[in-house]
C-alpha positions in Angstrom: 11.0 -26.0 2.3 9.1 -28.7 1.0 5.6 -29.5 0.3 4.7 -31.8 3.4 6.6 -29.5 5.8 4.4 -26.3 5.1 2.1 -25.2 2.7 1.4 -21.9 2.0 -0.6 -20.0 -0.1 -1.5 -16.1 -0.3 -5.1 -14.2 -1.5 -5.4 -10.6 -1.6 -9.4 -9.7 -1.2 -10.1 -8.5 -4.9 -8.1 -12.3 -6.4 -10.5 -14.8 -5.3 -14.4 -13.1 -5.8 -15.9 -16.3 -5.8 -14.4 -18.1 -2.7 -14.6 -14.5 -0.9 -18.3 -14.1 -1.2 -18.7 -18.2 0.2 -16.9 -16.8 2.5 -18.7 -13.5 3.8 -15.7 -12.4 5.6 -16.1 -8.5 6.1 -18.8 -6.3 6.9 -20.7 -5.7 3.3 -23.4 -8.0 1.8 -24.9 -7.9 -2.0 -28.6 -8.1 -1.8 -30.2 -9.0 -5.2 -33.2 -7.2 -6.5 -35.1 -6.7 -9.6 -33.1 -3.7 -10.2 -30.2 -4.0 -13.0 -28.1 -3.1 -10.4 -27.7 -4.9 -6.8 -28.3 -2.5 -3.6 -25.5 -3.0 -1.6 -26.3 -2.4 2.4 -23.7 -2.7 5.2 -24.0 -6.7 6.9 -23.9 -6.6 10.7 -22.9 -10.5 11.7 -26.1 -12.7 13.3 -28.4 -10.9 10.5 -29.6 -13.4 8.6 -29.6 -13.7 5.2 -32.9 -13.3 2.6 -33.3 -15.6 -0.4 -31.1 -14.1 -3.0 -28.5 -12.5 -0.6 -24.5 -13.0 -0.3 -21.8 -11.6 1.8 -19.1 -10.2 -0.7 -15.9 -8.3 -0.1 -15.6 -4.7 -0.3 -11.8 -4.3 -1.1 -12.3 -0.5 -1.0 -12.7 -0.6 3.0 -9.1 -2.1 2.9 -5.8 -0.4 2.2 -4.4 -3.9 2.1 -5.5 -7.7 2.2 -3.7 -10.7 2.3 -4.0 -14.3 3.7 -1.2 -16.9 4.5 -1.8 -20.5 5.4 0.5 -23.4 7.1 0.0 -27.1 7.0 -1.4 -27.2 10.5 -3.1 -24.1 12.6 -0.9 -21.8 14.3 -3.3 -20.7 17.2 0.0 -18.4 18.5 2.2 -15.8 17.0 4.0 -12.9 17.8 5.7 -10.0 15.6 9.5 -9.9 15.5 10.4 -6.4 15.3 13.2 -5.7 12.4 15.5 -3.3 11.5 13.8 -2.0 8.2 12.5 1.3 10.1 9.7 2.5 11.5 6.4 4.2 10.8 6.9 2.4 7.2 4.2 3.0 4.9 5.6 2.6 1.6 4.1 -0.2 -0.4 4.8 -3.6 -0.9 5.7 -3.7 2.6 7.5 -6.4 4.8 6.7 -8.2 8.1 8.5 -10.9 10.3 6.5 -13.1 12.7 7.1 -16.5 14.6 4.6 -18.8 15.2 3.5 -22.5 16.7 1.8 -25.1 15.7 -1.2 -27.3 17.2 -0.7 -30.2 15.2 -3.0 -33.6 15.1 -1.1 -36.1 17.8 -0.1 -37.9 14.6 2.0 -34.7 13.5 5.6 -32.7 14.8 5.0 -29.5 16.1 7.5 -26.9 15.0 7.5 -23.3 15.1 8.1 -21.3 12.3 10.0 -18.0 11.7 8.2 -16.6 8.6 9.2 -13.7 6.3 5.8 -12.1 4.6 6.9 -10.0 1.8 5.6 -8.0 -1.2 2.7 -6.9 0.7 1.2 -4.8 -1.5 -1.9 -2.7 -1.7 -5.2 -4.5 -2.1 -7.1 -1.9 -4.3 -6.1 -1.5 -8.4 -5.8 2.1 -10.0 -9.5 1.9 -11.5 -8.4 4.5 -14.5 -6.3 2.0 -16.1 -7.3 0.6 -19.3 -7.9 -3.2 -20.0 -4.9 -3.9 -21.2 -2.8 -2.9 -18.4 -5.4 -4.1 -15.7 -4.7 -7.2 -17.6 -1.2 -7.2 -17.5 -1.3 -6.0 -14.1 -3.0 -9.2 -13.3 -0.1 -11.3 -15.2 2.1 -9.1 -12.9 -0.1 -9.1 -9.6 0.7 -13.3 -9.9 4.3 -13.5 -10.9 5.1 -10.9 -8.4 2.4 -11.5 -5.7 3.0 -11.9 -1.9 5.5 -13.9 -0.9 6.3 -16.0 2.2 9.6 -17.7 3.6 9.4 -20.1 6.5 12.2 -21.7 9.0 10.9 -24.7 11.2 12.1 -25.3 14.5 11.0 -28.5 15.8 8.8 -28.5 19.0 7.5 -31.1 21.3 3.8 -31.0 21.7 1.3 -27.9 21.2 2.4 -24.3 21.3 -0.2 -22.9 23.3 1.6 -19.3 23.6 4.6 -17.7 21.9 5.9 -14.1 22.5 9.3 -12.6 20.7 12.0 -10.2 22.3 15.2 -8.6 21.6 17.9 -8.5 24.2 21.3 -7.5 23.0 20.4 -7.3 19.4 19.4 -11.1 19.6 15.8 -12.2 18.5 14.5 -14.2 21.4 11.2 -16.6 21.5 9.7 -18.0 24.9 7.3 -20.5 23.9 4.5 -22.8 26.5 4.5 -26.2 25.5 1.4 -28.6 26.2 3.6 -30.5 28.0 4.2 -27.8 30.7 7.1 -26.4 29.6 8.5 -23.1 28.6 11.6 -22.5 25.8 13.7 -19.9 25.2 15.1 -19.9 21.4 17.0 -17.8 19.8 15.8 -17.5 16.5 19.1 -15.6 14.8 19.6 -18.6 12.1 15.8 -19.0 11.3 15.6 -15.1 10.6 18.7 -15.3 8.7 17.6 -18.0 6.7 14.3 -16.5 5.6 16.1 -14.0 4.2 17.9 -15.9 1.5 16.5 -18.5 -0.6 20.3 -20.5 -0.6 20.1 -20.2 3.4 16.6 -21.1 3.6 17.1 -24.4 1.3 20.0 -25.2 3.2 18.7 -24.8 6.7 15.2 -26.8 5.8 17.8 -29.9 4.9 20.0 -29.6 8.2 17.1 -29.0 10.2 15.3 -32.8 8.8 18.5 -34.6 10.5 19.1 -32.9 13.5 16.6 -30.8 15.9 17.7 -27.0 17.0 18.1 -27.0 20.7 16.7 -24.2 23.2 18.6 -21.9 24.8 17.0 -22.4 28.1 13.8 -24.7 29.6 11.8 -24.5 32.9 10.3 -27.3 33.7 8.7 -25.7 36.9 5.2 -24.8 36.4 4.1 -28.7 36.5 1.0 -28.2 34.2 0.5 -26.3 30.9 -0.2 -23.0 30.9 -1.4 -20.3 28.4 -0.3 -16.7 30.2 3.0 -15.3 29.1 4.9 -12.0 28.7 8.2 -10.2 28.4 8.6 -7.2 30.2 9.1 -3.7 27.9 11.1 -2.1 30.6 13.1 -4.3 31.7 15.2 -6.4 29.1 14.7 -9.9 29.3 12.3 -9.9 32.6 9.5 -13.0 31.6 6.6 -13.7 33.6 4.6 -17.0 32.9 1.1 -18.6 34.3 -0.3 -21.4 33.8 -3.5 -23.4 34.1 -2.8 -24.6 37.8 -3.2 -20.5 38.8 0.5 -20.2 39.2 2.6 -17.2 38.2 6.5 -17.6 37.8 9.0 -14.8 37.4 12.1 -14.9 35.0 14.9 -12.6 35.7 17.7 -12.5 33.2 20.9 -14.1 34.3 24.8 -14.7 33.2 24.8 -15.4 29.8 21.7 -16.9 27.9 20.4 -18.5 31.2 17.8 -17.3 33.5 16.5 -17.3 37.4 13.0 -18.0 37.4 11.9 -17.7 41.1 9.8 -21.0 42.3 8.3 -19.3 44.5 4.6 -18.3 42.3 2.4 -15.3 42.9 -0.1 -16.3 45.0 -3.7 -14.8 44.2 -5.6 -16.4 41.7 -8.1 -19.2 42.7 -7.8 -21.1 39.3 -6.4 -20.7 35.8 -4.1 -17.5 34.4 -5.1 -16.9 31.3 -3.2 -13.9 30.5 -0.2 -11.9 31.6 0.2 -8.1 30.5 3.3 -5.8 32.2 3.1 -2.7 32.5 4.2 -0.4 29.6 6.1 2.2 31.6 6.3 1.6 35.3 9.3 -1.1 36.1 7.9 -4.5 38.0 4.3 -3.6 38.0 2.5 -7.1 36.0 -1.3 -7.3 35.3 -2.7 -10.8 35.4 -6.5 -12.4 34.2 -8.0 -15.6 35.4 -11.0 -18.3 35.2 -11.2 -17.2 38.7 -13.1 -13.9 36.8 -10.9 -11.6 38.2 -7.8 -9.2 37.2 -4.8 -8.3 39.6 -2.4 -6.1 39.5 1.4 -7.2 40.9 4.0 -5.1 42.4 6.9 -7.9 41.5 9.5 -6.4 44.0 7.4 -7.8 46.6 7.2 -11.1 48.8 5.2 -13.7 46.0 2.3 -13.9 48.9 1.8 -9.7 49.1 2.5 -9.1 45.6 -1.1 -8.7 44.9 -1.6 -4.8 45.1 -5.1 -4.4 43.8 -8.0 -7.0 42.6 -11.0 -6.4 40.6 -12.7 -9.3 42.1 -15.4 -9.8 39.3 -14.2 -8.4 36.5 -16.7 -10.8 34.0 -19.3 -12.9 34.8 -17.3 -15.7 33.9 -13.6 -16.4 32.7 -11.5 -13.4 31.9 -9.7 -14.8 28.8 -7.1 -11.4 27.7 -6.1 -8.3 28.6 -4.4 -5.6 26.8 -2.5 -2.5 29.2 -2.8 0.7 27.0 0.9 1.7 26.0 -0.1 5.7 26.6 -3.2 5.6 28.9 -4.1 3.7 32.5 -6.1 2.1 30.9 -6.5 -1.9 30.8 -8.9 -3.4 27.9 -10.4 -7.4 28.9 -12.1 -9.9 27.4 -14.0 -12.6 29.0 -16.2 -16.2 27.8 -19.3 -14.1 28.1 -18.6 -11.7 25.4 -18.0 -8.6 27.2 -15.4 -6.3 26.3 -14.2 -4.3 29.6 -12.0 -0.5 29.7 -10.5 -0.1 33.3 -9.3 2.8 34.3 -6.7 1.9 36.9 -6.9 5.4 38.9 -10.7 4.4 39.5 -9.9 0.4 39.7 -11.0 -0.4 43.1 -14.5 1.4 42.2 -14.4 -2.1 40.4 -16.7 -0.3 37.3 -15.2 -0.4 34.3 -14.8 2.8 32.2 -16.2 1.2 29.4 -18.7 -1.7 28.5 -19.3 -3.1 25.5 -21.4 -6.1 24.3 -20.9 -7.0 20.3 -19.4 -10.7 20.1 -21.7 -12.8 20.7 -19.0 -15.8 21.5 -16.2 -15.9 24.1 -13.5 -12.7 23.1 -10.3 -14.5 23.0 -8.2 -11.6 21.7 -7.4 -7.8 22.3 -5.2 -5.2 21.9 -4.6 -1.6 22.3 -3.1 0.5 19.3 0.3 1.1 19.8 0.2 4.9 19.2 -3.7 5.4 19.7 -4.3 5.7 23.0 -8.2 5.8 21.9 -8.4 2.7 19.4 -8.5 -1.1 20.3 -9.0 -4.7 18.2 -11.0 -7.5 19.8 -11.7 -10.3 18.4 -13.2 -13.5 19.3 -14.9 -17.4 18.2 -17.9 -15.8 16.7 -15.2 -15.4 13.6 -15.0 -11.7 13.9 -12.7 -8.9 14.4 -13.8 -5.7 15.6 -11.9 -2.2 15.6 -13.5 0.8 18.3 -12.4 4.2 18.7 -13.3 5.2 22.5 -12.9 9.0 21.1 -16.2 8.6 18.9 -19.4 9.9 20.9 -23.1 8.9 20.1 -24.6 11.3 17.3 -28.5 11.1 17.3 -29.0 13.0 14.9 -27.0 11.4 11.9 -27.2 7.9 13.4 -28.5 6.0 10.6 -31.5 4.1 11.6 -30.8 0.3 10.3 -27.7 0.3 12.6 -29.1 1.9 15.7 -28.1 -1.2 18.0 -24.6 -0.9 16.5 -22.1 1.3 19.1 -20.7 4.5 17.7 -17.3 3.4 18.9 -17.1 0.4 16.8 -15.4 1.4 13.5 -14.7 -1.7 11.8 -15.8 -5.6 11.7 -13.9 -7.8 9.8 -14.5 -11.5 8.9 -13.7 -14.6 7.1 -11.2 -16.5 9.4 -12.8 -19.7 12.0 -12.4 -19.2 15.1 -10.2 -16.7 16.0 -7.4 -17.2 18.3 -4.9 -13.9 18.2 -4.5 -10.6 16.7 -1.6 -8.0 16.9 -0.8 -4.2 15.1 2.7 -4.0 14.0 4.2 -1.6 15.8 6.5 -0.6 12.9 3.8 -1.2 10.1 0.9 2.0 11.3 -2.6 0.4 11.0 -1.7 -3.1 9.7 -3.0 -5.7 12.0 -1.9 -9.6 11.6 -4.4 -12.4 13.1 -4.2 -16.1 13.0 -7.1 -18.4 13.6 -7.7 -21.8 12.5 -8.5 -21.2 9.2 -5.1 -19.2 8.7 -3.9 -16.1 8.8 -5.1 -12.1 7.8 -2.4 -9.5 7.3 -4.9 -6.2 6.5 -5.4 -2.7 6.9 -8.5 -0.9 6.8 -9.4 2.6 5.8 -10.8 3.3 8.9 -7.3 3.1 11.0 
């Protein structure tokens, strides 16, 4: 792949000490005194800063760090699942995501299949003497992380792209800002990350000629930001766009499918995000700028297939929604800030389970852990990412007093990227999370998860 077609390039957190404490991107802060040594106190984000203060990194709160850049932002990514097993946690580990671009008009989108390998740990065995920590360090570079990309060439903006499998087949639906959806198959991009040769060869076809979809709806009219695939039922999308429409795909023949024209009728304005249900079959939970969150029963007739509405969910726009994959329970996050837990047997009571109120931008990112039924990642434009833990309960008598505005549930913040578009755990990777923003991307695990 060459230069002008992507540009990558790879940190872990303990490489780059200078540029990390510029940029102050997790939760600990240097403060320089007359002492020989620095006191070190935890940073909680909107303190400001005393004359003689930094933000540095604290690789020992991660397992693993890394960062990955492309030549233009990728506001939109999804985790492929692979074949390599599950529950890995051997080190260096392996991930595969696809992504889109949001490219300057001057620029051709593309998205890119991406192979991130040699993910190793983040912290160095402190007993080792100099001259292994130094060849360590000639090692660390020759043998650092490593990432493999295949473009696919895409006309205009990806706003949203989410990955399947049906049939052993990688799939990618991807919303155009032109107001389409795609379907690719992405079985020669995967293949080609995987082999130098391949990848060299497929970068030189892929100049001449352009790989076609598999299947386009042109349907929806405007753009649109609110897509998901169904995890019951292979195949099954459901997409929304920015005019308050919600369309349904069913899989047909083939690689074609029926996408009913008749929409979901509900929302007043904008759907934002789509979230099926994790175990019950045709049951599709939706967010809006209308400020609230439905809940569809898809078997029905498109105008009654609104079963229940939380009217005012936020205050203002309800930007995402996460369906817990173990509990009924529904995490959202809206322009105000607010983070929302529903619990669906008490939705209609139209009080959230939970409430909390740390970013102090709009959230535009959450997600439930995929075997946690008690842990969540938000994360939002104030640059932040935060980890909570519903399970931990208020301790007065060991709560420390400097972070008494803090809420016990929130385990974790973790910074450094602009403006923060998406996050997701990998399901087959346990704690690692992946987020993209438009500074690039963070593929981490903490100690606390």
């Amino acid at each position: 792949m060459s230069d002008d077609e992507m540009d990558v390039s790879h940190d872990s957190s303990s490489e780059n000490e200078e540029e990390l404490e510029k940029a102050g991107y997790d939760q600990n802060m240097d403060s320089q005194s007359s002492s020989t040594n620095p006191k070190t106190e935890v940073y909680l984000p909107g303190k400001p800063l005393e004359d003689g203060e930094e933000l540095t990194c604290d690789p020992s709160a991660y397992i693993m760090y890394h960062q990955a850049q492309t030549s233009a932002p990728c506001l939109s990514f999804d985790i492929i699942s692979d074949t390599l097993g599950e529950n890995r946690t051997t080190y260096p580990m392996t991930a595969y995501i696809v992504a889109g671009t949001q490219a300057s008009q001057s620029h051709v989108n593309n998205l890119i299949v991406m192979k991130l390998s040699n993910l190793d740990k983040t912290s160095k065995n402190e007993d080792s003497d100099d001259d292994e920590d130094e060849l360590s360090d000639e090692e660390d570079e020759a043998n650092g992380p490593k990432m493999a990309g295949a473009l696919i060439k895409h006309q205009g903006c990806v706003n949203r792209i989410r990955s399947t499998v049906i049939n052993n087949t990688v799939l990618a639906a991807a919303w155009s800002e032109l107001g389409r959806v795609n379907i690719w198959d992405l079985t020669s991009q995967l293949q080609a990350v995987n082999s130098s040769q391949l990848l060299a060869k497929y970068n030189k076809d892929n100049k001449q000629s352009s790989v076609t979809p598999l299947f386009t709806f042109n349907g929806h009219n405007t753009e649109g930001f609110a897509m998901d695939w169904s995890p019951t039922i292979s195949g099954l999308l459901a997409t929304g766009d920015c005019r308050k429409d919600i369309h349904l795909w069913n899989p047909s023949e083939g690689t074609t499918w029926k996408v009913d024209q008749r929409p979901l009728i509900g929302h007043e304005e904008s759907v934002e995000d789509l979230q099926w249900s994790p175990n019950e079959r045709n049951v599709l939970a939706s967010c809006s700028v209308d400020k609230s969150i439905r809940i569809w029963d898809t078997r029905a007739n498109p105008s009654k297939a609104c079963m229940i509405t939380c009217e005012r969910a936020h205050d203002c726009d309800v930007n995402v929604i996460s369906w817990n994959r173990n509990e009924p329970f529904i995490a959202s996050g809206g322009d105000d800030g607010f983070l929302h837990v529903w619990d669906l047997r008490t939705f209609q009571q139209k009080t959230p389970l939970a409430t909390f109120k740390h970013h102090t931008e709009p959230v535009t990112t959450v997600e439930w852990h995929p075997t946690d039924s008690a842990v969540f990642a938000s994360g939002g434009a104030d640059n932040q990412i935060a980890l909570w833990d519903l399970s931990v309960e208020k301790d007065s008598e060991t709560e420390a007093e400097d972070i008494k505005d803090v809420p016990p549930q929130l385990l974790f913040i973790h910074q450094g990227q602009n403006n923060i578009k998406e996050l997701h755990w990998h399901r087959q990777l346990p704690g690692v999370i992946i987020s993209t923003a438009e500074s690039g991307f963070n593929i981490f695990r903490t100690i606390s998860v």
